[in-house]
Structures are given as structure tokens and as C-alpha cells.
C-alpha positions as CSV (number, residue, x, y, z in Angstrom):
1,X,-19.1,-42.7,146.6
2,X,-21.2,-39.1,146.7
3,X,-19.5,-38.6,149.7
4,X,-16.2,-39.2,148.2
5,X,-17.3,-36.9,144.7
6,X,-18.6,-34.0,147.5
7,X,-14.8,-34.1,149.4
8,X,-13.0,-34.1,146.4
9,X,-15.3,-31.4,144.4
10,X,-15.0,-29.4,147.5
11,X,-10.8,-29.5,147.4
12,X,-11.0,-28.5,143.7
13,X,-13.7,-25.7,143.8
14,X,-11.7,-24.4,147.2
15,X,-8.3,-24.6,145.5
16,X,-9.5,-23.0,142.3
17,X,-11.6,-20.2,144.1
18,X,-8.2,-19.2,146.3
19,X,-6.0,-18.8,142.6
20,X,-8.5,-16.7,141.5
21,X,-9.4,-14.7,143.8
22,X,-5.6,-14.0,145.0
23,X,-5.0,-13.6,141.1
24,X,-7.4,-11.1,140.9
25,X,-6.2,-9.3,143.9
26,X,-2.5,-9.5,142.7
27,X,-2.4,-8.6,139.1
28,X,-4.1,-5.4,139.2
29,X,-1.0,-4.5,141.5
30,X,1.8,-4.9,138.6
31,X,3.1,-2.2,136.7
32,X,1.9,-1.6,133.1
33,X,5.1,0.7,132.1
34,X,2.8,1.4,128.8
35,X,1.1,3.7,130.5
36,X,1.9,8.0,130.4
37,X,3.5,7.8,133.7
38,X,6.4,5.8,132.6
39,X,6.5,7.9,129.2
40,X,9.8,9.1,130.9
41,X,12.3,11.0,129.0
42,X,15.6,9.7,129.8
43,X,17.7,11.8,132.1
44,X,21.2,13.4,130.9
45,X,22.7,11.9,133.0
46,X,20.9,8.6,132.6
47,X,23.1,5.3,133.6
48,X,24.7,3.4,130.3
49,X,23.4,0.1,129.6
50,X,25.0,-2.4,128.3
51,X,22.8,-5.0,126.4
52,X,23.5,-8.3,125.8
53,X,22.4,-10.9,123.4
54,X,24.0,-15.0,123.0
55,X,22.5,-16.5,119.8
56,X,23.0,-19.8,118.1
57,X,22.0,-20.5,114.8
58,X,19.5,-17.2,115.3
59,X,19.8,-16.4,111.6
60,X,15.7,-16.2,110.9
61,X,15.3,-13.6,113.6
62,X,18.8,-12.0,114.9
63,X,18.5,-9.3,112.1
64,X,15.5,-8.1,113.3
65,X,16.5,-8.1,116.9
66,X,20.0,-6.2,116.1
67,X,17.8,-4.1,114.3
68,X,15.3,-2.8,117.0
69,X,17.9,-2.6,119.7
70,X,20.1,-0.9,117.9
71,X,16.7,1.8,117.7
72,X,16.0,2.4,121.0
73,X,15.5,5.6,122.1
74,X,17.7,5.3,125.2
75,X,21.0,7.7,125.0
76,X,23.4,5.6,126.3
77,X,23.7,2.3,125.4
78,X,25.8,-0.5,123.6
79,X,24.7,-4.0,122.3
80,X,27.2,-7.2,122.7
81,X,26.3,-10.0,120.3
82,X,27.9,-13.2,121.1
83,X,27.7,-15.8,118.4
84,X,28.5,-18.7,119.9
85,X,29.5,-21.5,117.5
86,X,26.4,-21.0,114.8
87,X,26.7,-23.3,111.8
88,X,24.5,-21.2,109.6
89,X,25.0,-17.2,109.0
90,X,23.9,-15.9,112.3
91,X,27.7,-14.7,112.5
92,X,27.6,-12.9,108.9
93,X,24.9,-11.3,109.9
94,X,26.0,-9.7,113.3
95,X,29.1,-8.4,111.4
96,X,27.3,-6.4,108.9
97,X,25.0,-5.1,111.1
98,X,28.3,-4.1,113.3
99,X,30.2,-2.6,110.9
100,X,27.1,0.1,110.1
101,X,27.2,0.7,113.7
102,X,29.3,1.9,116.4
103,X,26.7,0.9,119.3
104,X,27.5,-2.8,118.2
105,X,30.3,-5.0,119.2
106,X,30.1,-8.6,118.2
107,X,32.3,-11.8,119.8
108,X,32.3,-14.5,117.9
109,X,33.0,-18.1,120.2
110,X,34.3,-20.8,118.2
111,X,35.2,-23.9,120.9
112,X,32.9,-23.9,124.0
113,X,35.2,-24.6,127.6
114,X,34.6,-27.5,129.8
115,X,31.5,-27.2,132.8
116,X,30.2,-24.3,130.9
117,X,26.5,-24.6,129.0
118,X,27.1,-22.7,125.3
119,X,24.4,-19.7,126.3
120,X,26.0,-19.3,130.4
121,X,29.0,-18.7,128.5
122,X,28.0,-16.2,126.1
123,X,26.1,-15.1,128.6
124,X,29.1,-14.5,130.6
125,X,31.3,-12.9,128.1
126,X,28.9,-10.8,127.2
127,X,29.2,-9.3,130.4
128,X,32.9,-9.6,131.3
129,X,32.6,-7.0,128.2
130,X,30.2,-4.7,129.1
131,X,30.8,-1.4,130.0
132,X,27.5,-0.5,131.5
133,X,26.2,-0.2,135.0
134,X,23.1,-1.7,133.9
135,X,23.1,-5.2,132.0
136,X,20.3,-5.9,129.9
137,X,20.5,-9.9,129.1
138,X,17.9,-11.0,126.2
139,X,17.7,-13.8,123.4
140,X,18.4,-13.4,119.5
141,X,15.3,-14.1,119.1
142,X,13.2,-11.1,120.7
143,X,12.2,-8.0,119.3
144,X,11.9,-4.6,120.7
145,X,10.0,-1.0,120.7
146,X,11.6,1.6,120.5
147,X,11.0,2.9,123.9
148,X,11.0,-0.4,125.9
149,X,14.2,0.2,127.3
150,X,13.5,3.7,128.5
151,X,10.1,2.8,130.2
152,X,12.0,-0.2,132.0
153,X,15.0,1.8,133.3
154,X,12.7,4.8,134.5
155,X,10.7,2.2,136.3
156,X,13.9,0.4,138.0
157,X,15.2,3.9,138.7
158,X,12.1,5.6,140.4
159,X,11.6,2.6,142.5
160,X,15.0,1.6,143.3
161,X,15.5,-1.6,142.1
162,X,18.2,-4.1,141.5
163,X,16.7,-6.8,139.3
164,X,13.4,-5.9,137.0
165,X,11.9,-8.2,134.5
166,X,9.3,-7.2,131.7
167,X,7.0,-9.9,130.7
168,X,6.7,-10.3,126.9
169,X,4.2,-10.4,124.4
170,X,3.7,-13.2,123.0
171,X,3.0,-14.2,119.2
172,X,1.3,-16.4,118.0
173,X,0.8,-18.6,114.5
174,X,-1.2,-21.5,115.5
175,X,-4.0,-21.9,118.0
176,X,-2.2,-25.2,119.7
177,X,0.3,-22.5,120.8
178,X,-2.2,-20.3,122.4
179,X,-3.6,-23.7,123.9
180,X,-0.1,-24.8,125.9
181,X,0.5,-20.9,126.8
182,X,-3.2,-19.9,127.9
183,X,-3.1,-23.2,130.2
184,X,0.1,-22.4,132.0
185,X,-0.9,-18.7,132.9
186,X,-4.0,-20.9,134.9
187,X,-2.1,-23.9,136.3
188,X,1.5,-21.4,137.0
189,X,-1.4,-19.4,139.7
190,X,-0.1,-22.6,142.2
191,X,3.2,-22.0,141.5
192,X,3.9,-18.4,141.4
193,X,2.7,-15.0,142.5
194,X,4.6,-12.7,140.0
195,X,2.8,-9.4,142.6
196,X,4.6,-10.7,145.2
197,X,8.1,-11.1,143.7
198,X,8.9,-7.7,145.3
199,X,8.3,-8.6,148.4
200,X,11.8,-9.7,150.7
201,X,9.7,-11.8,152.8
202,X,8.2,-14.1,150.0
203,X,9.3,-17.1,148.2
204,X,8.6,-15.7,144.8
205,X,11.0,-14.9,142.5
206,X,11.2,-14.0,139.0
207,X,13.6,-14.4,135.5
208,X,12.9,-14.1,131.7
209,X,15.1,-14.8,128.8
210,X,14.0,-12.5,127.3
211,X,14.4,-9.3,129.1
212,X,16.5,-9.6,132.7
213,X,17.3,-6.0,133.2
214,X,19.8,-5.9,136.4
215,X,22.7,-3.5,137.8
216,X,25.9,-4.1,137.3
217,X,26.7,-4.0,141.0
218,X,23.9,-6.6,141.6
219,X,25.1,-8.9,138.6
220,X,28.4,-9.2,140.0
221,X,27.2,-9.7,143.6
222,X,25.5,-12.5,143.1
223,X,29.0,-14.3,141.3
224,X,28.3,-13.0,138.0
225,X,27.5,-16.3,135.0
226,X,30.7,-17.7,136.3
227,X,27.8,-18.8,139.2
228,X,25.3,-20.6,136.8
229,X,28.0,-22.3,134.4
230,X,25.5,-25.6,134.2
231,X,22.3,-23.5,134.2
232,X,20.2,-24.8,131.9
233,X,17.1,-22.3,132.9
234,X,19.7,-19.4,133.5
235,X,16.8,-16.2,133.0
236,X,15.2,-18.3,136.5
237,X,18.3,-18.8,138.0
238,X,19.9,-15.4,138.0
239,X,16.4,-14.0,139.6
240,X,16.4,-16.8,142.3
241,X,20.0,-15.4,142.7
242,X,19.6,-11.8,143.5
243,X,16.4,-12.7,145.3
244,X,18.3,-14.7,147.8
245,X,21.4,-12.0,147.6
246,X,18.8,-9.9,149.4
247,X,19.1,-7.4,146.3
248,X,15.5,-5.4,145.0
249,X,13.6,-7.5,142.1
250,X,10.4,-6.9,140.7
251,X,8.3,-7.6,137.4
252,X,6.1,-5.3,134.9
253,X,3.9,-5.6,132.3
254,X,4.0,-4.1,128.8
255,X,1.9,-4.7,125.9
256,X,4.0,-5.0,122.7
257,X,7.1,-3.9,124.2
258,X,9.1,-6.7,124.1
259,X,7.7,-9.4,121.9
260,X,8.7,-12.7,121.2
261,X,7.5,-16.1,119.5
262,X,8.1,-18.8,121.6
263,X,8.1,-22.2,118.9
264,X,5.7,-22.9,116.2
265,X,2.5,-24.7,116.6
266,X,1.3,-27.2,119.3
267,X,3.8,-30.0,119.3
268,X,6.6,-26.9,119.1
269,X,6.0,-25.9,122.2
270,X,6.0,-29.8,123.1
271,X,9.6,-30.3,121.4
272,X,10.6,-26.5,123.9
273,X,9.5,-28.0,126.7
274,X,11.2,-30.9,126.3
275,X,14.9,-29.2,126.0
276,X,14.3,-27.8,129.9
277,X,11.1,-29.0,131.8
278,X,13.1,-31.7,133.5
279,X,15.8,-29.4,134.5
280,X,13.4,-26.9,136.0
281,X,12.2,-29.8,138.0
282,X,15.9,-30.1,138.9
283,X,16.4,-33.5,137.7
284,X,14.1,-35.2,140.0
285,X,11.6,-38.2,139.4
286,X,10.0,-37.1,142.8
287,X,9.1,-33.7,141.6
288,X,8.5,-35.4,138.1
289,X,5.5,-37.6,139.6
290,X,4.1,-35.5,142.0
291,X,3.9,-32.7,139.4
292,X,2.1,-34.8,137.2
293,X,-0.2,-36.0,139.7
294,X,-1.1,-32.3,140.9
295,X,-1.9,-31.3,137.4
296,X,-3.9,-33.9,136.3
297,X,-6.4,-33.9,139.9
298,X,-6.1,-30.1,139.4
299,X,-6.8,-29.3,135.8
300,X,-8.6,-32.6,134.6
301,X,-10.7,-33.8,138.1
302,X,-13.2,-30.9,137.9
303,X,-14.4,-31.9,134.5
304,X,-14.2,-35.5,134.9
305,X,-16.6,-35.2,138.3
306,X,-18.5,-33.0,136.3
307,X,-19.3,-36.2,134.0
308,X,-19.3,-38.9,136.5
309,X,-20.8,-37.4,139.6
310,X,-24.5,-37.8,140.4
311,X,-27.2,-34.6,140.8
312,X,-26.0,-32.1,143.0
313,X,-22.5,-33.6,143.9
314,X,-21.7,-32.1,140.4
315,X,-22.1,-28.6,141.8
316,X,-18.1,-27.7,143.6
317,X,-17.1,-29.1,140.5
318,X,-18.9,-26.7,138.3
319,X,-17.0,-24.0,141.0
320,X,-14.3,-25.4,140.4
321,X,-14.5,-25.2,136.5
322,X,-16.2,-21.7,136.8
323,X,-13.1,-20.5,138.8
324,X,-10.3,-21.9,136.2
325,X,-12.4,-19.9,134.0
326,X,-12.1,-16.6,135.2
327,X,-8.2,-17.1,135.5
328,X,-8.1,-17.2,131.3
329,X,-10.4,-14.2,131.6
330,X,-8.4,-12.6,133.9
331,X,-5.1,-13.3,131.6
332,X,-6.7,-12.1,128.7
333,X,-4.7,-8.4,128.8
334,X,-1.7,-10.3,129.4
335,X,-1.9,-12.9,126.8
336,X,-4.3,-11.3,124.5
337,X,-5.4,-14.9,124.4
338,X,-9.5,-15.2,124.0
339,X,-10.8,-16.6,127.5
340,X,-13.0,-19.0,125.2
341,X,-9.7,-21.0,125.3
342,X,-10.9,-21.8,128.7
343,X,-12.4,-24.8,127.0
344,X,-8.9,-26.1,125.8
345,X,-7.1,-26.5,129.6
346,X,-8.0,-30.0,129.3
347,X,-5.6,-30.5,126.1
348,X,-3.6,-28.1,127.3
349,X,-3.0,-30.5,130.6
350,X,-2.3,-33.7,128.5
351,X,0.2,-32.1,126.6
352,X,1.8,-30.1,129.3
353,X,1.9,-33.7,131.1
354,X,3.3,-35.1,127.8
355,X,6.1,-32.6,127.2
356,X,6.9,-33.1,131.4
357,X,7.4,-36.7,130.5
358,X,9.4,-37.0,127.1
359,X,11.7,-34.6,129.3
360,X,12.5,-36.6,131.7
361,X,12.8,-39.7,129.7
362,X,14.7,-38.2,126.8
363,X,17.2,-36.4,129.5
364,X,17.5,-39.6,131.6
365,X,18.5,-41.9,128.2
366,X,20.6,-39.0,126.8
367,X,21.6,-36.6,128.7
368,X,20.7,-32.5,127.9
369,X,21.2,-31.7,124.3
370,X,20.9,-28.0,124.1
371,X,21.4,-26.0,120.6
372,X,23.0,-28.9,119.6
373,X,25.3,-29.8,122.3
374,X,25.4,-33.0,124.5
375,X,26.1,-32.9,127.8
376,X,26.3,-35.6,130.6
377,X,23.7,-35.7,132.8
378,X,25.8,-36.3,135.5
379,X,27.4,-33.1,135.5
380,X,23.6,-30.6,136.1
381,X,22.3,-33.6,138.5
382,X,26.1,-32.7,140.5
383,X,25.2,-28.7,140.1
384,X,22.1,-29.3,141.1
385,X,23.0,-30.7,144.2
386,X,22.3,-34.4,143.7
387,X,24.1,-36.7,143.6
């Protein structure tokens, strides 16, 4: 039995050390665009950009998002708000703030077409509309400095880019939110290299609802929303899309440039996950088991040989647990999550595995219910290629 404790402490403390160390390597090499060098003023003859925002029953925060992209300091740019069938005033709301603004043009979508998910299609009008060369696709529910937009577009400008994505910030009202949130940024280090994204060669690729910044030219390439009709995590999509187009993609970071708040409290972020974990697992039981089998030997074996191994078999273990440690202190500029968290990946791993679950289940007996509309699950198993 020591043996077996000494194997498996030795996997854990070997796979841990590799994340961390590669992590530490790879996220000094992303772009803060906070800092003085990206402090660019816009050129005259700066490209327009064309921003564009779906929202559903948004009414608690689409104000306040209107509001701070319609004060960006960029010179040339216009903001298309789709509300797309909202029950409450989300609508009302978008038309005031339009008719005190020339910037803002508004489409309201009151019956939703066959094979089309409600946001892919606001998505999609939003850009059949635009009249930018770059396309700026965000959520209702994000809010934005002042000079966010500049930073980004001298950033995708001076390096030549396609496709760039700026991480949010996060907020935060309850600590079971910081608990789900600080764990991913650990147990996503198997998943995804965000400092490699910009590399052609690698698998990586990268998307965020809330800021997808691309060129027109790119947008279009790649078969424009028209191409992710049954999308149900679009922001991932389009970035796996112009990644395999061969187009220019990479990913910055930004403190307090582009914030959002995610869901509210623990069991929130449980009821989020729940809407789309199965369909980033693309509908598959396979992926659903062996994902919840490599996060529970991954983030719960190095305590639990911690506890039951003997003497000095407890030692890769203790690597192990030292190395998940220093990924939370690594994220801690990111996140502005306290490392101390650290102790909380356990929790965070049960309800991660939780939310992974009462996806699949809830999709499988229902179908996808998104912003309250049913679809068949049938139709995303067929566009996601199974059959």
C-alpha cells in the first residue's frame, strides 16, 4: 500500500509542479494594456468600431453598460444594442438611452427564427449592422473604463492582430464566488495556456463574452454568427474559429478595465454553470466522466493522501499541495482573489463537480433552456457533430 501512496503522490506532486512552473513561466509573458505603454492616444485616422451588445432581460445592469460604452474615449465608434425578446424593461431602457445619443442604435427582436440560439442571433444582427471594421461583441451585463477600448485597439493594431480578448475583472459579493472562481484559475492550468494562444502552432485558443474584440475582415472569414447558430458557448467558439481560420488571436490582461459580476453567491455560480458546462463538454457523457474523475484525483487526491498515507509517503503529496498553492498565489493579480483561498480548492472541486453533473442531467431530461428558451437537445448534439 506505501508503494501504491509513493506512485500516486509522485503523479500528483509531478503534475502539479509542471502547472506551476509552466504558469509561472507563461503569465509573466501576457500583456497588461494598464500599463503607460499602451496609454496610446488614438490615431486620426483610427479604424471605427462597431460595438455590439445582445441582452435579455438585462434591466439591473444594461443602463450602466450603455452608459460607460457610450464614454469611451475612442473617436470613432458606434454601439448596437439588440434586445432580444426581454419581458421586463431592458427595451425601455435602451430607447432612452438611444434617443440622447447618436452613437446608439438599438434593434429590438420580438420572434426568435428556427436553428438559431436567442444571443447567436443577436449576436448576428448585431453585426449584419455594423458599420465598423472592427467588431467589439460584449454582454449587457459588463462594464467599461473609459479608456479600455483605446488600450485594446492600440494593442491589436501594434501587433497585428485579428482576434484579441481582454480578460475581465471580476466582482465579487460573496466569498463562495471567489471559492468556484479562485479554483478554476488552478484546475483550468490542465486545460489551457492563455500565453500560448498566440502561437499558430498551439492548440490553445481563446473567447470571452465579455470582450471579443475582432476585424471585420476576420469576423466574416470565419462565416460570420450565421456559423455558430446552435452555439451555446459562442465567446469560445468564435476564438476556436479564427484560430483554426489561420487568422492572428491573442489575450491581455487589464485590471479594472472591463469588469463584470459573474452570478451571485456560491450556489449562483452552481445554477451558471449549469446552463452551459455540459455543452462545453460538447454533449458527451465520455468527457462528462473522465472530467470528473481528473478533477477529483487531481484537486482532492493530494489532500486525501495527505490524511491517509503513512510517515514519509505523505511527502509528494505535501508537493503536490504546496504547488496548487502557488498557482492561487500566482493568480492573485489576476483575480485579486487572496491566495489564502488556497485552502477552499477542495470545496471548490465538489462543487465544480456538482454544477458538471446537474448539467448533464438537467440537459439530458430537458434539453438547453437558455434565457428562458427551450431547445431540443437533439438539435446542439447534431451541431455538435454527434449524432
Amino acid at each position: 500500500m506505501e508503494t501504491l501512496f509513493w506512485v500516486t503522490g509522485g503523479l500528483l506532486a509531478l503534475l502539479w509542479t509542471w502547472r506551476s512552473l509552466d504558469t509561472a513561466f507563461g503569465l509573466p509573458r501576457i500583456a497588461d494594456i494598464t500599463q503607460p505603454q499602451w496609454d496610446l492616444a488614438a490615431a486620426p485616422a483610427a479604424p471605427r468600431l462597431t460595438v455590439i451588445v445582445p441582452a435579455r432581460n438585462e434591466e439591473r445592469d444594461i443602463e450602466a453598460c450603455l452608459t460607460s460604452l457610450l464614454a469611451l474615449d475612442y473617436p470613432d465608434f458606434e454601439v448596437i444594442a439588440i434586445n432580444d425578446r426581454s419581458t421586463d424593461s431592458t427595451g425601455a431602457i435602451m430607447d432612452r438611452l438611444a434617443a440622447g445619443s447618436p452613437r446608439l442604435k438599438v434593434i429590438h427582436v420580438n420572434d426568435l427564427p428556427s436553428g438559431w440560439m436567442g444571443k447567436t442571433h443577436a449576436m448576428w444582427l448585431g453585426g449584419r449592422e455594423a458599420t465598423g471594421e472592427l467588431l467589439l461583441f460584449t454582454d449587457g451585463d459588463t462594464f467599461f473604463r473609459a479608456d479600455s477600448v483605446r488600450r485594446a485597439v492600440a494593442c491589436l493594431r501594434q501587433r497585428g492582430l485579428d482576434h484579441l480578448v481582454l480578460f475581465p475583472t471580476m466582482l465579487f459579493k460573496y466569498a463562495g464566488e471567489k471559492v468556484i472562481v479562485s479554483f478554476f484559475h488552478a484546475a483550468l492550468s490542465f486545460a489551457h495556456r492563455p500565453w500560448k494562444v498566440s502561437d499558430p502552432k498551439a492548440y490553445d485558443h481563446v473567447g470571452v463574452g465579455a470582450f471579443n474584440l475582432v476585424r471585420r475582415a476576420a469576423y466574416e472569414a470565419i462565416g460570420s454568427y450565421s456559423a455558430m447558430r446552435l452555439e451555446v458557448i459562442d465567446d469560445l467558439r468564435l476564438g476556436k474559429l479564427i484560430k483554426d481560420h489561420g487568422f492572428r488571436q491573442d489575450v491581455v490582461f487589464g485590471l479594472d478595465l472591463v469588469r463584470i459580476h459573474w452570478a451571485t453567491g456560491a450556489l449562483g455560480v452552481v445554477r451558471t454553470l449549469s446552463k452551459n458546462t455540459f455543452a462545453i463538454l460538447r454533449f458527451s457523457w465520455t468527457l462528462v466522466i473522465g472530467g470528473s474523475i481528473g478533477i477529483a484525483f487531481l484537486s482532492l487526491g493530494p489532500l486525501a493522501g495527505l490524511i491517509f498515507a503513512s510517515a514519509w509517503a505523505k511527502l509528494p503529496f505535501a508537493i503536490a499541495l504546496a504547488a496548487m498553492a502557488s498557482l492561487y498565489v500566482q493568480a492573485r493579480p489576476v483575480t485579486t482573489i487572496s491566495p489564502w483561498y488556497f485552502f477552499a480548492h477542495p470545496l471548490g472541486a465538489c462543487l465544480s463537480l456538482y454544477a458538471i453533473w446537474r448539467s448533464a442531467w438537467q440537459t439530458s431530461r430537458r434539453g438547453v433552456v437558455w434565457r428562458g428558451t427551450s431547445y431540443s437537445l437533439d438539435l446542439f448534439r447534431k451541431a455538435a457533430g454527434k449524432d
